[in-house]
TIVO-2410 file (N, C-alpha, C; in nm, 3 decimals):
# residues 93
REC num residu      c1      c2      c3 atome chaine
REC   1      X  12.728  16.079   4.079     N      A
REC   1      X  12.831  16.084   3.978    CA      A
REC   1      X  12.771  16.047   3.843     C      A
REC   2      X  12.802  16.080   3.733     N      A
REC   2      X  12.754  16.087   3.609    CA      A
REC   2      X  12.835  15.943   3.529     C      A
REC   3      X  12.756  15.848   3.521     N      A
REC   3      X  12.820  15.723   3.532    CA      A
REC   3      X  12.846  15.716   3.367     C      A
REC   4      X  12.779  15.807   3.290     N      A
REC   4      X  12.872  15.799   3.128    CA      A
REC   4      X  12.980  15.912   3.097     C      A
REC   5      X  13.040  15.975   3.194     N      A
REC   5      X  13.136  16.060   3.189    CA      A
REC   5      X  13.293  15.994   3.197     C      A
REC   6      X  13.342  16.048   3.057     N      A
REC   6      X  13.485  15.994   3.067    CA      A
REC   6      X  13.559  16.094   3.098     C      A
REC   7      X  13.651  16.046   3.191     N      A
REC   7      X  13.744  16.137   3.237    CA      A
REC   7      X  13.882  16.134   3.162     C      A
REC   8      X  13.974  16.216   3.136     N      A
REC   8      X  14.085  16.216   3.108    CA      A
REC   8      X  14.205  16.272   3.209     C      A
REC   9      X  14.274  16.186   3.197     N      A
REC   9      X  14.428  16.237   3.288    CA      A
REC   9      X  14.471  16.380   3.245     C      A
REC  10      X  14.480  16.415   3.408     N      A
REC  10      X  14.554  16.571   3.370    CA      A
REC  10      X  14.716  16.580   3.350     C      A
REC  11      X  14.769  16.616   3.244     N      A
REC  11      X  14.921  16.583   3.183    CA      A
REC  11      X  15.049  16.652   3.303     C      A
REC  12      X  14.969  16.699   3.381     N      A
REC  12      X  15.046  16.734   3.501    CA      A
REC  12      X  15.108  16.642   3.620     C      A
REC  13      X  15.027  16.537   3.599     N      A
REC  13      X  15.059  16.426   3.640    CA      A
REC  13      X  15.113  16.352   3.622     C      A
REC  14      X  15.199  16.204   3.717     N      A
REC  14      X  15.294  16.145   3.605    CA      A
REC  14      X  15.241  16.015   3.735     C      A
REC  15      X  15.278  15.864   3.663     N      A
REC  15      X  15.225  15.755   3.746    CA      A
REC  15      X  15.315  15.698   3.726     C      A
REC  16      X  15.383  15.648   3.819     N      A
REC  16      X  15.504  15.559   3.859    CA      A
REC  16      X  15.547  15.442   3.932     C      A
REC  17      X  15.569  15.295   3.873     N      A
REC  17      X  15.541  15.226   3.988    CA      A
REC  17      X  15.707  15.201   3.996     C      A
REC  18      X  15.736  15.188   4.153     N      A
REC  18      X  15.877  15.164   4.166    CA      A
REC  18      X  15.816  15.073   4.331     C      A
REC  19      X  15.917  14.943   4.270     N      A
REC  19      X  15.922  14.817   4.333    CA      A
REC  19      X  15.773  14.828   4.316     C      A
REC  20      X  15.711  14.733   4.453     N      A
REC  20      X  15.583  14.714   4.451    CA      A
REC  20      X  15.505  14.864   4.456     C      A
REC  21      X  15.527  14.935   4.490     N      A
REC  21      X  15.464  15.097   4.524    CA      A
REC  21      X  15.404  15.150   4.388     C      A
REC  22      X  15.273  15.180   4.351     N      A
REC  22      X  15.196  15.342   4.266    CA      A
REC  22      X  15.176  15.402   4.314     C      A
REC  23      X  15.316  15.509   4.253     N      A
REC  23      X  15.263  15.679   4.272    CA      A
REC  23      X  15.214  15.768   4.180     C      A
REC  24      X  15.170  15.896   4.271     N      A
REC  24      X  15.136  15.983   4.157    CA      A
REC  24      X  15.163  16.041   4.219     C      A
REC  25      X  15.233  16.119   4.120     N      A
REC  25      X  15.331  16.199   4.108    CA      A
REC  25      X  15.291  16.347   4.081     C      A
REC  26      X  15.281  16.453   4.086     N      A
REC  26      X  15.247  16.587   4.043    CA      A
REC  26      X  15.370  16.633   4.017     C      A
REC  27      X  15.386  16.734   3.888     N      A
REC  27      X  15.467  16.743   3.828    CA      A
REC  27      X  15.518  16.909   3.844     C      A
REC  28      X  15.616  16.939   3.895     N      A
REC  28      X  15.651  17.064   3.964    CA      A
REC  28      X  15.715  17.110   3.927     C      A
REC  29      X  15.794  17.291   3.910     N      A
REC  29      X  15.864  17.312   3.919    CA      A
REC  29      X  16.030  17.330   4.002     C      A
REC  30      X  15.984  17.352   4.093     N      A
REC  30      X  16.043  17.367   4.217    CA      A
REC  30      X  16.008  17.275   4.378     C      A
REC  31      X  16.058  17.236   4.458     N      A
REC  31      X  16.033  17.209   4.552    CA      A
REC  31      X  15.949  17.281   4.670     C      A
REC  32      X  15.923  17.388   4.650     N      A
REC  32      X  15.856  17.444   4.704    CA      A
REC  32      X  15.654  17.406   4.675     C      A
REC  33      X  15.673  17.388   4.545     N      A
REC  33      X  15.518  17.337   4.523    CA      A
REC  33      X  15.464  17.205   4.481     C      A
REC  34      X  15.551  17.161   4.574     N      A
REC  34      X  15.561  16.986   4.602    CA      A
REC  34      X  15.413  16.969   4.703     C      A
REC  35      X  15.354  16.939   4.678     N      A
REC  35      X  15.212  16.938   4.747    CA      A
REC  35      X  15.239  16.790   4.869     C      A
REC  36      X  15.254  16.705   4.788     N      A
REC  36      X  15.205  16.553   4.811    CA      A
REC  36      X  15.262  16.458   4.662     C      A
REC  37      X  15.289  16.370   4.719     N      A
REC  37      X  15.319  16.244   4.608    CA      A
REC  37      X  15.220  16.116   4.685     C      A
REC  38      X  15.123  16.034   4.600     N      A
REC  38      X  15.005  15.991   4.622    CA      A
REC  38      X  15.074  15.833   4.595     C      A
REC  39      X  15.056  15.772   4.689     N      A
REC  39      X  15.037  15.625   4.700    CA      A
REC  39      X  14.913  15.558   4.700     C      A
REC  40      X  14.879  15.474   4.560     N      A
REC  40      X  14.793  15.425   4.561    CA      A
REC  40      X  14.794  15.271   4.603     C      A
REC  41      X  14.656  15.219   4.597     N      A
REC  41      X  14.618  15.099   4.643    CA      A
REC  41      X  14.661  15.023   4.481     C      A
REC  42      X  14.624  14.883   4.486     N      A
REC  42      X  14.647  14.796   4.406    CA      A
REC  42      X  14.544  14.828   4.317     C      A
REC  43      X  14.416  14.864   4.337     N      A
REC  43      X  14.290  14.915   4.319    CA      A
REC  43      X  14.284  15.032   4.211     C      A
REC  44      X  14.304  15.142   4.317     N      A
REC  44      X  14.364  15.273   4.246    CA      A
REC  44      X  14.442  15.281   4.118     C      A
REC  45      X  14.554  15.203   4.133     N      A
REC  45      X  14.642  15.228   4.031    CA      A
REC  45      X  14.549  15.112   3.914     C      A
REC  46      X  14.472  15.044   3.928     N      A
REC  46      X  14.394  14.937   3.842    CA      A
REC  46      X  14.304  15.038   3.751     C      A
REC  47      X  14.247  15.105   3.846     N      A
REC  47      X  14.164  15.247   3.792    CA      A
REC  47      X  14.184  15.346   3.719     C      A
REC  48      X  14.344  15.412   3.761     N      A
REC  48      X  14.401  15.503   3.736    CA      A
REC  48      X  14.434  15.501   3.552     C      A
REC  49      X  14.495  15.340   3.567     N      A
REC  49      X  14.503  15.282   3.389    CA      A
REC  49      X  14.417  15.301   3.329     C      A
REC  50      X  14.308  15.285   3.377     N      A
REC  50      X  14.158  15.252   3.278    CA      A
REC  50      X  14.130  15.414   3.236     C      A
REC  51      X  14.167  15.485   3.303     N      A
REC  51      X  14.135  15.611   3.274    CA      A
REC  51      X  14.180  15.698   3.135     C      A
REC  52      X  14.115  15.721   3.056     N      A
REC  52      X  14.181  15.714   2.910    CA      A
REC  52      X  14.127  15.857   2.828     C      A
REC  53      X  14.004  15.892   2.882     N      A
REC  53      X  13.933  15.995   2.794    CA      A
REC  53      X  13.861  15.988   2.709     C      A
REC  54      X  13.838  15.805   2.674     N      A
REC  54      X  13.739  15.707   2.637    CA      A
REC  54      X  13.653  15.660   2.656     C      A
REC  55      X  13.685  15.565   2.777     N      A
REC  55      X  13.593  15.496   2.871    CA      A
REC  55      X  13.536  15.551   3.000     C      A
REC  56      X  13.420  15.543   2.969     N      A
REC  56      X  13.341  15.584   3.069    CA      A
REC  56      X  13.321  15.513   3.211     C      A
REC  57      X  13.268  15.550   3.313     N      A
REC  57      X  13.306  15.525   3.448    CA      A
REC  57      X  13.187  15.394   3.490     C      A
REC  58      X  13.058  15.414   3.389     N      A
REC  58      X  13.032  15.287   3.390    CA      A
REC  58      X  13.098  15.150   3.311     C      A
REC  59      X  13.167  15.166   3.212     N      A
REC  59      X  13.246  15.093   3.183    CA      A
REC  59      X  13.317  15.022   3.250     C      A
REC  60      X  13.452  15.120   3.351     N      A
REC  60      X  13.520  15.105   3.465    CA      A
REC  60      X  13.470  15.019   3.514     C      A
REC  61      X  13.382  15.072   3.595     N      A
REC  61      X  13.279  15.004   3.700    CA      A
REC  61      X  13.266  14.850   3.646     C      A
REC  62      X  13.220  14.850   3.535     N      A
REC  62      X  13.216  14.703   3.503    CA      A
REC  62      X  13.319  14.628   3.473     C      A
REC  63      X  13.433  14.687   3.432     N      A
REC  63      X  13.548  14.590   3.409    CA      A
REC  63      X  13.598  14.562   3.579     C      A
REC  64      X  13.534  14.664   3.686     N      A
REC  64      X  13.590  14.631   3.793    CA      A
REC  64      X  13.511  14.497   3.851     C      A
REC  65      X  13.397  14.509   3.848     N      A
REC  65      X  13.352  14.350   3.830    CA      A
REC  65      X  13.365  14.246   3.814     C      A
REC  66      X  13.400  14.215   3.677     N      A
REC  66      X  13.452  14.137   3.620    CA      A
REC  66      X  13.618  14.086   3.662     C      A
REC  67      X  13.697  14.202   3.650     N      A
REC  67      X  13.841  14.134   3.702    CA      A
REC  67      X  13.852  14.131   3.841     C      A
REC  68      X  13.762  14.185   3.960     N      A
REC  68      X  13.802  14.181   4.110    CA      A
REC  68      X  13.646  14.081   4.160     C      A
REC  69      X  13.573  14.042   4.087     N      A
REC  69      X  13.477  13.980   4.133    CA      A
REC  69      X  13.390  14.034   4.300     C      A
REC  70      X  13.359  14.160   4.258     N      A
REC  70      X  13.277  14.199   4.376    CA      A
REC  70      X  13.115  14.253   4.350     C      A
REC  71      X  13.068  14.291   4.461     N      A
REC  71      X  12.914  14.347   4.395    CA      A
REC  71      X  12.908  14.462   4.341     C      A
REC  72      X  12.793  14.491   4.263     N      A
REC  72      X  12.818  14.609   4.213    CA      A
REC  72      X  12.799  14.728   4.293     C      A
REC  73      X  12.755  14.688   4.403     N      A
REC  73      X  12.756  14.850   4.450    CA      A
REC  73      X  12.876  14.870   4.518     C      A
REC  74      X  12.976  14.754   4.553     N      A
REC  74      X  13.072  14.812   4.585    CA      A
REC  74      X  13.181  14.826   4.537     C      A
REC  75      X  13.198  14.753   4.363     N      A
REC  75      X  13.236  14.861   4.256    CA      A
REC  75      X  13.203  14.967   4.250     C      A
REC  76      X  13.089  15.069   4.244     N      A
REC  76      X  13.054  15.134   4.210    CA      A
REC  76      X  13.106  15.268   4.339     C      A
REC  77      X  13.065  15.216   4.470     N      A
REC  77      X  13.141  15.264   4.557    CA      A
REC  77      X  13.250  15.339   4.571     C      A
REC  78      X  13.362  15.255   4.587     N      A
REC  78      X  13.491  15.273   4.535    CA      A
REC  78      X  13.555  15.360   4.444     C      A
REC  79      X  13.427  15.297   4.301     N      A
REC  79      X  13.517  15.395   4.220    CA      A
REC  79      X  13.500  15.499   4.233     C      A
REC  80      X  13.315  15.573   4.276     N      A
REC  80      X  13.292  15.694   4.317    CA      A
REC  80      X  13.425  15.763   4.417     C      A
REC  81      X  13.410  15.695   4.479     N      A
REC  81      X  13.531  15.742   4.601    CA      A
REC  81      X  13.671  15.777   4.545     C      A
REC  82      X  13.732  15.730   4.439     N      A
REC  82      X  13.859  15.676   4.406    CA      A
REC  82      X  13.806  15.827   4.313     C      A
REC  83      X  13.731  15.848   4.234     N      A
REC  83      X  13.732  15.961   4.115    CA      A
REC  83      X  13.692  16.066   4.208     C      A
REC  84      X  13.652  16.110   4.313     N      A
REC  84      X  13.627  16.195   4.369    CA      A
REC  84      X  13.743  16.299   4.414     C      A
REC  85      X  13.860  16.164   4.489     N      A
REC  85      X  13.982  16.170   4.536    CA      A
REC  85      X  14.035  16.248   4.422     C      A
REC  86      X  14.042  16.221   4.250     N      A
REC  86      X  14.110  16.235   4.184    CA      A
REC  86      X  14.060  16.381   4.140     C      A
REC  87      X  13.967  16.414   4.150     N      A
REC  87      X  13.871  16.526   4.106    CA      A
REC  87      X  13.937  16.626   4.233     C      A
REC  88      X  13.941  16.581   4.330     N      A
REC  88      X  13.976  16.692   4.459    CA      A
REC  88      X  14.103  16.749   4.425     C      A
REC  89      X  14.233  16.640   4.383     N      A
REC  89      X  14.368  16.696   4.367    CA      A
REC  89      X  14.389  16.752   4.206     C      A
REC  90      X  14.281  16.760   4.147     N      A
REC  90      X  14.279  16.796   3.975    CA      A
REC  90      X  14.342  16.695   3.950     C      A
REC  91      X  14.365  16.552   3.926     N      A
REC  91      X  14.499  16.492   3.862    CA      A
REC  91      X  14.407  16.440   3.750     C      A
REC  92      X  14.254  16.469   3.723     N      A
REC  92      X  14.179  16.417   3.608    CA      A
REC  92      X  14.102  16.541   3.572     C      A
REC  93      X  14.009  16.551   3.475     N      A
REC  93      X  13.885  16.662   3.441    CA      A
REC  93      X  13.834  16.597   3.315     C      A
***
């Protein structure tokens, strides 16, 4: 993964937290092209914020450090995993 690449949210998307639950949401016309509505982790949706079209994924990576106190490779892990996820359903580019 290209660790100075900023990603930006795709506007098709919408993020919603209701009660304790983050979703994401894909934004449809009809019920018919209702794919999936995405429940994220506490994690995810931590990520999902940071995501701006600014900050880069080593950035991320390091603020994930810093506020969840883990190692870096398994910041780094994660987030690979977590932007991959997001890259598969287009909800970023």
């Amino acid at each position: 993964m290209d660790m100075k690449k900023c990603y930006k949210k795709n506007s098709s998307f919408v993020f919603r937290m209701i009660d304790d639950e983050a979703l994401l949401v894909p934004m449809v016309k009809t019920t018919e092209e209702v794919d999936c509505i995405y429940t994220l982790s506490p994690l995810a949706a931590w990520i999902w914020e940071k995501i701006d079209g600014k900050t880069n994924v080593e950035k991320i990576k390091k603020m994930i450090i810093q506020e969840y106190a883990v190692a870096e490779t398994t910041a780094e892990k994660d987030l690979n995993d977590f932007i991959a996820q997001l890259e598969e359903i287009e909800s970023i580019k």
